[in-house]
C-alpha positions as CSV (number, residue, x, y, z in Angstrom):
1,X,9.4,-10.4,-9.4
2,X,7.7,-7.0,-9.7
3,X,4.2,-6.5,-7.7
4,X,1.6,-7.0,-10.5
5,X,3.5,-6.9,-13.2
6,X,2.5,-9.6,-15.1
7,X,3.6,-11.3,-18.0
8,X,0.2,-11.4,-19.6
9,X,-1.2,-14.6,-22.1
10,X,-0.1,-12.4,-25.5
11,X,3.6,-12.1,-24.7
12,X,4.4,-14.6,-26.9
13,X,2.6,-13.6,-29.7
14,X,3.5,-9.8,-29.6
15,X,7.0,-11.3,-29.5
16,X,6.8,-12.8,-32.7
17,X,4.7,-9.6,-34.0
18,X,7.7,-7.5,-33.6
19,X,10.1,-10.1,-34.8
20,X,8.3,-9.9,-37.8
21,X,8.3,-5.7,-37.7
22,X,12.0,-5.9,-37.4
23,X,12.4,-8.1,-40.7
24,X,10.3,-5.5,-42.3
25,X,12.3,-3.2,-41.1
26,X,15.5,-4.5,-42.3
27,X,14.4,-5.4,-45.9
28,X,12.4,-2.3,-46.2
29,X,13.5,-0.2,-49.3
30,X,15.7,2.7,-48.2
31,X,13.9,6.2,-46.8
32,X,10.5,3.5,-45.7
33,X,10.7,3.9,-42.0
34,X,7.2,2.6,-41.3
35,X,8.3,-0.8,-39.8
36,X,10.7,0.5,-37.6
37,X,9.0,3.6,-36.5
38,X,6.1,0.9,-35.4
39,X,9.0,-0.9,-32.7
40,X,9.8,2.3,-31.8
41,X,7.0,3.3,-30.5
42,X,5.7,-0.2,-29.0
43,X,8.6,-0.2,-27.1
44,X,10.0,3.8,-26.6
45,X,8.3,4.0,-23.1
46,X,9.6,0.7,-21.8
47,X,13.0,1.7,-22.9
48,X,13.0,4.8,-21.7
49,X,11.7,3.8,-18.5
50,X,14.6,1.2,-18.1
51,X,17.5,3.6,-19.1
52,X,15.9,5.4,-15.9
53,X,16.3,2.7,-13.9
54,X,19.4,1.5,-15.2
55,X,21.0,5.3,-14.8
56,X,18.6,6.5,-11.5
57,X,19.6,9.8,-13.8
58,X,15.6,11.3,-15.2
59,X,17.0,13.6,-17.1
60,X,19.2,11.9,-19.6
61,X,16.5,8.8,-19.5
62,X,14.8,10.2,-23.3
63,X,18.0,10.8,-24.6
64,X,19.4,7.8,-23.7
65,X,16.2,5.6,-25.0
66,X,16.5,7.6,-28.5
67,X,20.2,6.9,-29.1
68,X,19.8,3.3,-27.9
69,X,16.9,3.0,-30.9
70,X,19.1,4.8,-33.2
71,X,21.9,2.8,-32.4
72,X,19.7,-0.1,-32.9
73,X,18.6,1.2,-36.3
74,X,22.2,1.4,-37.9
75,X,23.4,-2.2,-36.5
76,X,19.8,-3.7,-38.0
77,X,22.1,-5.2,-41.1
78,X,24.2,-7.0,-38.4
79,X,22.0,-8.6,-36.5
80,X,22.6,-12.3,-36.7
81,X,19.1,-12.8,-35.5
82,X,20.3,-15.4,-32.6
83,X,18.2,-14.0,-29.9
84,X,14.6,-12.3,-30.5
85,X,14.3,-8.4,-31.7
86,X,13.1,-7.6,-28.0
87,X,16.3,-9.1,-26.1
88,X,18.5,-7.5,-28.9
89,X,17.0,-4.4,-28.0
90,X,17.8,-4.8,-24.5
91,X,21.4,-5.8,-25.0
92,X,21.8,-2.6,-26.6
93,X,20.2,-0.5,-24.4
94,X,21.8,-2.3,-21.2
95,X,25.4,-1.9,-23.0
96,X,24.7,2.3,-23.9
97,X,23.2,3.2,-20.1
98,X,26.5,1.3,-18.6
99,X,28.8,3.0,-21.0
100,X,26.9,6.4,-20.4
101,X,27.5,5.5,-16.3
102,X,31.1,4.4,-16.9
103,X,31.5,8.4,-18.6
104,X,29.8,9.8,-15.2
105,X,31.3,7.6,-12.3
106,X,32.1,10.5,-10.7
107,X,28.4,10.7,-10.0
108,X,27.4,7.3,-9.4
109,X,28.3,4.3,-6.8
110,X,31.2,2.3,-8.2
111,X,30.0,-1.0,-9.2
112,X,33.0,-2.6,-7.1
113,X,31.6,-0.8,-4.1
114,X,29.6,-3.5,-2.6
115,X,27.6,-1.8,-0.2
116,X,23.8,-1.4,1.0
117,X,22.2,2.0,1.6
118,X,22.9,3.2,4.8
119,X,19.8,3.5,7.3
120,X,19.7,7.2,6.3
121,X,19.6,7.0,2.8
122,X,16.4,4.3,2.8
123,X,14.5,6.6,5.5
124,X,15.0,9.5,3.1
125,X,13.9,7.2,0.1
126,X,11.1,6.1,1.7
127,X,9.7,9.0,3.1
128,X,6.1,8.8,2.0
129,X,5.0,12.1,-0.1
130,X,1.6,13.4,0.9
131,X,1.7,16.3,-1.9
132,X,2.3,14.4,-4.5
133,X,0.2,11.4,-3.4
134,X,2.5,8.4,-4.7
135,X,0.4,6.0,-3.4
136,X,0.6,3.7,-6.9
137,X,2.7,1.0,-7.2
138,X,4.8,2.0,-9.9
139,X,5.6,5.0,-7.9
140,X,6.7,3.0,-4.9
141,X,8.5,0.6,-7.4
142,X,10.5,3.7,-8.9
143,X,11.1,4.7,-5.4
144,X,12.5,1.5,-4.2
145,X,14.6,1.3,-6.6
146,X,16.1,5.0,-6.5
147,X,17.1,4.2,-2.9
148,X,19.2,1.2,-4.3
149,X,23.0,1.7,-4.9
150,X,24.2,1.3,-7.9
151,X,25.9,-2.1,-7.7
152,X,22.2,-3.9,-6.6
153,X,20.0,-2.2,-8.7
154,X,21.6,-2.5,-12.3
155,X,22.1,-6.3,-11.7
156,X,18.5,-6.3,-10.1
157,X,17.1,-4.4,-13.0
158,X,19.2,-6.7,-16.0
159,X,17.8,-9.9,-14.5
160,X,13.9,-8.9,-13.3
161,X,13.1,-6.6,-16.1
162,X,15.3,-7.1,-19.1
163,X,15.2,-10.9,-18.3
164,X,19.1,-11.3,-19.0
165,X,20.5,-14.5,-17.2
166,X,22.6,-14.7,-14.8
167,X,25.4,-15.1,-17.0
168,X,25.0,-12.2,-19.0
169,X,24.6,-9.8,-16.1
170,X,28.0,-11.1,-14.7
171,X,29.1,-10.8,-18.7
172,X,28.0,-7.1,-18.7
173,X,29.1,-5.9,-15.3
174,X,33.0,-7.8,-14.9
175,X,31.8,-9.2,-12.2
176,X,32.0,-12.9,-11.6
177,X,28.7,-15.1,-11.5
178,X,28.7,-16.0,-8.2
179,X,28.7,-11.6,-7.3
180,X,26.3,-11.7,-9.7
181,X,23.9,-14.1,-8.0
182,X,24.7,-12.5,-4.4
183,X,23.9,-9.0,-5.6
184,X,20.6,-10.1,-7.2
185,X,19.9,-11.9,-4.3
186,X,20.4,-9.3,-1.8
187,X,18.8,-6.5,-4.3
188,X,15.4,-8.8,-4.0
189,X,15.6,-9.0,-0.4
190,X,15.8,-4.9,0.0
191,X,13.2,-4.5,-2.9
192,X,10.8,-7.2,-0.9
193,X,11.5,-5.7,2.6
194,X,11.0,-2.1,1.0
195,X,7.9,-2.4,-0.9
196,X,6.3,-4.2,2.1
197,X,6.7,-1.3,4.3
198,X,6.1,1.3,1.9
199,X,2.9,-0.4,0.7
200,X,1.6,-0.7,4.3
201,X,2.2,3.0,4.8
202,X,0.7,4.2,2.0
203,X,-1.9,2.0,3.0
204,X,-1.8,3.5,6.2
205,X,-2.0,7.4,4.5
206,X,-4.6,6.6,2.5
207,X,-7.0,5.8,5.1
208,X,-6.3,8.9,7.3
C-alpha cells in the first residue's frame, strides 16, 4: 500500500529474531532487561511513528510509544503467545492510542462522523512547503495522512501498516465490517488521489 515501502526478503526472519528476544525477555531472571531493551529499541521508532499516525497528535506521540512498551512489559507473563511478539505489540499500541483519543474527543473527529475533508482542509494539507523542502516521500506520506479525518485514517493506518484484518479493525473501532471495508476503501482512494498530486508537484518544485 505505502509508496516504496517495501516488505523487504528478511521480514520473516527478523520476525522470528524478535520472537525469540521476547522469550528471553520473559524468562530472563528478574532486574536483566537486556532482551527486552533490545525490542525496544528495534521497534521504538516504528511505534512511535504509528501512535502519530494513529493520534495526528506529535506531541504526545513519545509518550504514548513508551507507555505502550511499558504496558507491554508488565502483560509479557500473559501473553498466550497466539499471534507473533510484533502483532502483539501492535494490538497494544492500537488499543492505548484509541483509548488516549477516546480521553480527548473533544479534539478529534468522532469516529461515527463519517465524513471526507472538505475541499479546504486538503488544499491547506497539501499546500507544498518550499522552506522546509518536504519533497521526500515520507513527508508527503505524513502529510497525506494529517489531512485525513479521523474515522479514515485510523482504519487506513490499522489495516496498511499494523497489518490488522479487516476484522479486527471493525473489532477495535465498534464499527461493523462492512464500515470497516468502506472506510478503508475510501481512505485508499484519497491517499492514492493525494499522493499523486502531491508527488507531481513536488516534482514540479523541484525542477524550478
Amino acid at each position: 500500500m505505502w509508496p516504496g515501502d517495501g516488505q523487504g526478503k528478511n521480514f520473516l526472519a527478523a520476525n522470528e529474531q524478535e520472537d525469540q528476544l521476547f522469550q528471553e525477555a520473559r524468562n530472563a531472571p528478574e532486574g536483566d532487561l537486556r532482551a527486552f531493551e533490545s525490542l525496544v529499541e528495534s521497534n521504538q521508532r516504528r511505534i512511535v511513528a504509528d501512535c502519530r499516525h494513529i493520534t495526528r497528535d506529535e506531541s504526545v506521540a513519545e509518550d504514548l510509544a513508551q507507555e505502550v512498551f511499558v504496558k507491554a512489559f508488565f502483560g509479557m507473563k500473559r501473553f498466550e503467545g497466539r499471534s507473533s511478539f510484533r502483532h502483539w505489540l501492535q494490538v497494544i499500541k492500537v488499543n492505548h492510542c484509541l483509548n488516549h483519543m477516546k480521553k480527548n474527543k473533544g479534539k478529534t473527529v468522532s469516529m461515527d462522523d463519517d465524513h471526507l475533508p472538505t475541499s479546504e482542509e486538503t488544499k491547506a494539507y497539501s499546500t507544498f512547503d518550499r522552506t522546509e523542502e518536504r519533497t521526500g516521500e515520507q513527508q508527503i506520506i505524513n502529510r497525506i495522512l494529517k489531512a485525513m479525518p479521523d474515522n479514515l485514517r485510523v482504519p487506513l493506518v490499522l489495516r496498511d501498516m499494523d497489518e490488522l484484518s479487516y476484522e479486527e479493525v471493525a473489532e477495535n473501532l465498534k464499527i461493523t465490517l462492512s464500515a470497516a471495508k468502506m472506510r478503508i476503501k475510501r481512505a485508499r482512494e484519497f491517499f492514492r488521489d493525494q499522493y499523486e498530486a502531491q508527488s507531481s508537484r513536488a516534482d514540479r518544485e523541484a525542477s524550478i
